[in-house]
C-alpha positions in Angstrom: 16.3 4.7 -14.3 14.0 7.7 -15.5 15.4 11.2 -13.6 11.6 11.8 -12.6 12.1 9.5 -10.2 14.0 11.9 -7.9 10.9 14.0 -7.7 8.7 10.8 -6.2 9.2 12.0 -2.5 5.8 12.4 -1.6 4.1 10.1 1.4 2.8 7.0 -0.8 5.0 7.8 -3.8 7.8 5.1 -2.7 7.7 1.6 -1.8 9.4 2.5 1.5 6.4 5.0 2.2 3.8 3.0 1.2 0.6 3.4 2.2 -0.5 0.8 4.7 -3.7 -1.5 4.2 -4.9 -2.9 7.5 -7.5 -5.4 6.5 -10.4 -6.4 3.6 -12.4 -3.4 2.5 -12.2 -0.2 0.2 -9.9 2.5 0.5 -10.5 5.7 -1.9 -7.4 7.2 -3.1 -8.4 10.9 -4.0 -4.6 13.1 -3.8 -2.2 11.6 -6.4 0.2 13.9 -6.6 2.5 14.2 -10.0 5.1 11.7 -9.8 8.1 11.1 -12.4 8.5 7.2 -14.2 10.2 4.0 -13.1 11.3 1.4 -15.5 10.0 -1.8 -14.6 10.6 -5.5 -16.0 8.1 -8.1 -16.6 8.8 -11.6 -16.2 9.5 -13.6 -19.3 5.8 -15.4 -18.7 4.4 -12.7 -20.5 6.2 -10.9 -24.1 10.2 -12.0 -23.4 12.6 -9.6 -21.9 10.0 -6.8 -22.3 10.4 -3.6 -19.8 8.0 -0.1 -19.7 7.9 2.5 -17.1 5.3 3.1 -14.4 4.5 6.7 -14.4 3.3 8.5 -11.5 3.1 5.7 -9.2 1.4 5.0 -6.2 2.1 2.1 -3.7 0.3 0.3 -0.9 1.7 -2.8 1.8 0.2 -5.7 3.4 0.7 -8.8 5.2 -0.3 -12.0 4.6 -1.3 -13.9 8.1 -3.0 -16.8 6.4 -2.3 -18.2 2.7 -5.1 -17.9 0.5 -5.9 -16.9 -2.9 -5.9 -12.8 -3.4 -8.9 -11.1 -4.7 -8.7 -7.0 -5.6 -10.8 -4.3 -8.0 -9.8 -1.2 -8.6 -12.9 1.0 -9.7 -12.4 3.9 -12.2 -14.1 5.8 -14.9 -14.9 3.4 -18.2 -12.3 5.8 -19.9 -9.2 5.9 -17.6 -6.7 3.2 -17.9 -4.8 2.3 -14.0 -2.0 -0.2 -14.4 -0.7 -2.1 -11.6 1.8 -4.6 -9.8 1.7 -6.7 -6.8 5.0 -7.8 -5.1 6.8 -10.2 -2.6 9.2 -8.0 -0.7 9.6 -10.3 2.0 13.2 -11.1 1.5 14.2 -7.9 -0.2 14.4 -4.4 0.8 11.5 -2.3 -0.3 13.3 -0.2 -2.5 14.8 -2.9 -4.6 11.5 -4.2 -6.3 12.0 -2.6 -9.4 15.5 -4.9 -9.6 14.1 -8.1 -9.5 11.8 -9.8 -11.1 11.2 -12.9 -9.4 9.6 -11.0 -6.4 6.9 -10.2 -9.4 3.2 -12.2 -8.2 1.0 -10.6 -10.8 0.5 -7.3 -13.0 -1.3 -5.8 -15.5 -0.7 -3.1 -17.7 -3.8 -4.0 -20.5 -4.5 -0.7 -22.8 -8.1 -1.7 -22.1 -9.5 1.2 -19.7 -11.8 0.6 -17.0 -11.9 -1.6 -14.0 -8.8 -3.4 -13.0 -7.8 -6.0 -10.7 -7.4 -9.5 -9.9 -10.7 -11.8 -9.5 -11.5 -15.8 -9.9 -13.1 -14.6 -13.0 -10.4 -13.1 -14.7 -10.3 -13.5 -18.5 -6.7 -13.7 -18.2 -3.6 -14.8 -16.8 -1.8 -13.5 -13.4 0.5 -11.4 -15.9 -0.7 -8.2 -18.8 2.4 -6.4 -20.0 1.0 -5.7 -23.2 1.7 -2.3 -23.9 1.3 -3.6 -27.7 -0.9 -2.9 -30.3 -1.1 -6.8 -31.6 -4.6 -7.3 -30.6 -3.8 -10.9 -30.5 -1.2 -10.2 -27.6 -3.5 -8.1 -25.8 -4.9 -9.4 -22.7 -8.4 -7.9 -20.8 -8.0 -5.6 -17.6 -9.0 -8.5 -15.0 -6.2 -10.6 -14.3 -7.0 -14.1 -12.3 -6.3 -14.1 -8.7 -3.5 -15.1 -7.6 -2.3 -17.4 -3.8 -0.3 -15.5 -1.1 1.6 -16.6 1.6 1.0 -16.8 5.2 4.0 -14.4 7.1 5.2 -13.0 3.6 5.3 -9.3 3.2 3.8 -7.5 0.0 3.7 -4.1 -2.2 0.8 -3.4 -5.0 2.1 0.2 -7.2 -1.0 1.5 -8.9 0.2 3.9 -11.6 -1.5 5.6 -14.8 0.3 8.2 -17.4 -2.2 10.6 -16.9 -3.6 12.1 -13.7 -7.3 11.9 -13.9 -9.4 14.4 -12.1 -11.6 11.5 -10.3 -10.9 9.3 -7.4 -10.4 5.6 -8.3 -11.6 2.8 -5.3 -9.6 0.2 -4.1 -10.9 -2.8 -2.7 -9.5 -6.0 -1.0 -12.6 -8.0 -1.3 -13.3 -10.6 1.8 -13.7 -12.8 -1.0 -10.5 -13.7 -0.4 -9.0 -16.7 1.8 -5.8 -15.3 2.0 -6.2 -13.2 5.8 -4.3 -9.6 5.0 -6.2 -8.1 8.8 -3.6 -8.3 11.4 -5.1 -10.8 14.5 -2.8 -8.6 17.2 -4.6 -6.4 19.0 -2.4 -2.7 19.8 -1.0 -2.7 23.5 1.3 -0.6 25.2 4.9 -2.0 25.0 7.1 0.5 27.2 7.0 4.3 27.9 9.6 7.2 28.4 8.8 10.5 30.9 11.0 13.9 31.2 11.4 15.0 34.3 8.4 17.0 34.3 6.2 14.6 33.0 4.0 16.2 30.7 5.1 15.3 27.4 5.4 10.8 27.4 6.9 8.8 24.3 4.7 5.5 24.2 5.9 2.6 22.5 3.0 0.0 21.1 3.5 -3.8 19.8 2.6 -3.1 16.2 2.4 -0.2 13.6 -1.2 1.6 13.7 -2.3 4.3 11.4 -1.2 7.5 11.7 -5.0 9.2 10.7 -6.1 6.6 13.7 -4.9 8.6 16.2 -7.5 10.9 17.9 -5.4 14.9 18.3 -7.2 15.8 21.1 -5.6 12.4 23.1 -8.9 10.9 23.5 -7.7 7.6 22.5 -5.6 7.7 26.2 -6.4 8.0 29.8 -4.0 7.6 33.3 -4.8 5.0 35.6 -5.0 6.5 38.4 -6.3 9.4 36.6 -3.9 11.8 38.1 -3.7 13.8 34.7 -6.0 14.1 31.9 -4.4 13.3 28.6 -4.9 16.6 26.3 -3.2 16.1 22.9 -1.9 13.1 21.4 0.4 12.8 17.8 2.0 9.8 16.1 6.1 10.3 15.9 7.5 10.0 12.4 4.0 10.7 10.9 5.1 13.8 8.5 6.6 11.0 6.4 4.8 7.6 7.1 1.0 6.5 7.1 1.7 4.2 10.3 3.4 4.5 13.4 4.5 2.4 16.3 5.8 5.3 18.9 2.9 8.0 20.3 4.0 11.8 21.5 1.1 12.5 24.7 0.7 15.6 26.8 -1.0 15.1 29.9 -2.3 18.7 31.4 -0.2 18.6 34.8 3.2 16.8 35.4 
C-alpha cells in the first residue's frame, strides 16, 4: 500500500466517508483536496494480473432499490483525464475494496481525456485498465453500462493524478432502470430530553444529508407549540456527509 494513503483523512477521501448520492441527477464536485495513492487490482477480464494506483481519490455511495442497468457521465475539460471504479460492497466492509477484486462491477482508467462514464453507447467493455501505450490495448473513455442489484450496496472512487483547477459534473442519468432514490420517506424514530429540555437528540428512520439540515431549525416545529425550535445541527457531521441522529434547541425548556 502507498504511505500517501495515511494522509487521505479528509470527508469524501475514504470509502467509509463517502460522499452519499441520494437519487438520479448531477452533483458538482468543486473541493478535491490533495490526497496520497492507493494500489488497486483489475480483474483478469481486462490485461492479466495487472495493478496501478488511484491517486487522489474521491469516493461516492449508493443503493440500489430496484435492479436495473446503471447509466453515469462524468463531465470534464477535453484535456483532463478522471479515472474511475464502481464497487459492490454489500458483503464487505467499506474499507476492504481495494482487497478484492471480485466486488469490482466496472472501471476505467483509458489515457484518453475527456468525458468518462458508463452509457448503452459505450465503445467499450464494462472494464479500461489500460494504463498502456499499445494502442491496440487501449480502450475509449465510455465504458457500457453495466446491471445493479436491487438491496445491494455500492462505492464509485473518482480519481485523476493531477488536480485540475476546474470542477468536473457527475451525473446519474434517469436513463437508468436501476432505482438508486430511496422510496422511504424521513420520520422521527425516537427522542432523548435533559432535564431542562432545551437541547433534544432526535433519532430518524434513515440517513439524510448533513447540508439538508436548515441551522436555524426551521426544518422542526413542537406540537403543541410550546417552544419554538431555534437551531438545529446534524450529530457526527464534522466527519460524515449524512446523518441519522439531529442536535435541536428549542428557546424555553
Amino acid at each position: 500500500m502507498h504511505s500517501g494513503y495515511s494522509q487521505c483523512d479528509q470527508i469524501g477521501q475514504s470509502p467509509l466517508h463517502a460522499y452519499p448520492i441520494c437519487g438520479y441527477g448531477t452533483t458538482t464536485q468543486i473541493k478535491r483536496p490533495s490526497c496520497g495513492a492507493r494500489q488497486i487490482y483489475f480483474k483478469d477480464v481486462c490485461v492479466p494480473h495487472m495493478n496501478t494506483f488511484a491517486n487522489n481519490a474521491f469516493f461516492y455511495k449508493f443503493t440500489c432499490y430496484k435492479s436495473g442497468y446503471f447509466l453515469f457521465m462524468l463531465n470534464c475539460g477535453s484535456s483532463e483525464n478522471y479515472n474511475w471504479m464502481l464497487y459492490d460492497v454489500t458483503n464487505i466492509p467499506v474499507n476492504e475494496i481495494f482487497q478484492h477484486q471480485e466486488v469490482i462491477v466496472a472501471g476505467n482508467f483509458s489515457k484518453i481525456p475527456g468525458n468518462t462514464g458508463m452509457s448503452g453507447q459505450g465503445t467499450t467493455s464494462p472494464f479500461v485498465p489500460c494504463i498502456t501505450n499499445d494502442p491496440i490495448q487501449e480502450g475509449g473513455p465510455i465504458s457500457f453500462w453495466r446491471d445493479l442489484y436491487e438491496g445491494h450496496n455500492y462505492i464509485l472512487m473518482v480519481c485523476n493524478d493531477l488536480l485540475y483547477s476546474n470542477p468536473y459534473k457527475l451525473t446519474f442519468d434517469y436513463g437508468s432502470t436501476a432505482v438508486i432514490t430511496d422510496p422511504v420517506l424521513p420520520h422521527l424514530k425516537t427522542t432523548d430530553a435533559p432535564c431542562d429540555g432545551t437541547l433534544t437528540s432526535i433519532k430518524i428512520n434513515k440517513q439524510i444529508k448533513c447540508t439538508s439540515i436548515a441551522a436555524d431549525g426551521s426544518d422542526f416545529e413542537i406540537s403543541p407549540k410550546l417552544a419554538n425550535v431555534i437551531a438545529a445541527r446534524g450529530i457526527g457531521c464534522n466527519q460524515d456527509f449524512d446523518t441519522d441522529s439531529i442536535h435541536i434547541t428549542l428557546d424555553a425548556p
